[in-house]
C-alpha positions in Angstrom: 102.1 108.7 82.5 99.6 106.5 83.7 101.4 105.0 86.4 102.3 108.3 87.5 99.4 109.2 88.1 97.6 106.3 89.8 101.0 105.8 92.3 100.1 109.5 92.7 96.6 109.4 93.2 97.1 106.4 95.5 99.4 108.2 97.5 97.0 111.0 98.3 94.0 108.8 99.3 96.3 107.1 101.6 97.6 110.2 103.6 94.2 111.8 103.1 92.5 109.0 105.0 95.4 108.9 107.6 94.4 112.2 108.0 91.0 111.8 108.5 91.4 108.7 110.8 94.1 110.4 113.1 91.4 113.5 113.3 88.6 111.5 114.5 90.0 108.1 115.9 93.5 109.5 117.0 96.8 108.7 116.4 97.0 105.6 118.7 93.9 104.1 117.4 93.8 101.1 115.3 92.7 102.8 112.1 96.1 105.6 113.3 98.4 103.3 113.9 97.1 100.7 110.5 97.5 103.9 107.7 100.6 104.6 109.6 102.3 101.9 108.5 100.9 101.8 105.2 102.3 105.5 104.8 105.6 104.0 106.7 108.3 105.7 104.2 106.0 108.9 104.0 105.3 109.3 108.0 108.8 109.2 108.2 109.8 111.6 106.6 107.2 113.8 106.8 107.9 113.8 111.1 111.2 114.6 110.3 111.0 117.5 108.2 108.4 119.0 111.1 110.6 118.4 113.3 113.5 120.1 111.1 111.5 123.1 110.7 110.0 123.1 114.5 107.1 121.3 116.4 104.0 123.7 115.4 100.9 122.3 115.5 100.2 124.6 112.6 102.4 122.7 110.5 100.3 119.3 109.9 100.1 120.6 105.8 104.1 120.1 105.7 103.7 116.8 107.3 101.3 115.8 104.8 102.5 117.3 102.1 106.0 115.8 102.5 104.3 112.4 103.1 102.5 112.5 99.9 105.4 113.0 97.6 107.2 110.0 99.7 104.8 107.9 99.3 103.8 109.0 96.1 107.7 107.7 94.9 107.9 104.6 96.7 104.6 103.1 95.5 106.2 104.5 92.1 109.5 102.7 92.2 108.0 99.9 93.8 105.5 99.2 91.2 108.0 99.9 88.5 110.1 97.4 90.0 107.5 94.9 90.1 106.8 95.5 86.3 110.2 95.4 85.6 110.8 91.9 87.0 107.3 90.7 85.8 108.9 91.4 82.4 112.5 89.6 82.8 110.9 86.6 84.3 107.5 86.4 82.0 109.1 87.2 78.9 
């Protein structure tokens, strides 16, 4: 439950502060284009499910949203992993 949480909570600072950066810096910045690629998986598919629904500037909370849960499960499985194999190789 823990590391639910914390993968979780870091997901959100990370597409909150994308966010904020791509609001005041802009998207082609280098804060924009650094928390892009640390959201990589979640950008990804959070541009895609936009675009699935339509190009709306109205719909920047589905981007977000969608990028939060995608990161929110590869920083999950990632870290899992990495516990994982600390544990077969430690142990």
């Amino acid at each position: 439950m823990k590391l639910r949480l914390t993968t979780l909570l870091i997901a959100i600072v990370l597409t909150g502060s994308m966010a904020a950066a791509v609001h005041v810096y802009g998207a082609h910045s280098t804060p924009g284009i650094r928390l892009m690629v640390a959201n990589l998986p979640g950008i990804a598919f959070g541009l895609w499910a936009t675009s699935l629904i339509r190009e709306d500037p109205g719909l920047y909370p589905v981007l977000y949203v969608v990028c939060s849960l995608v990161n929110w499960a590869f920083y999950f499985y990632l870290v899992k992993a990495a516990l994982l194999l600390k544990r077969r190789f430690l142990n």
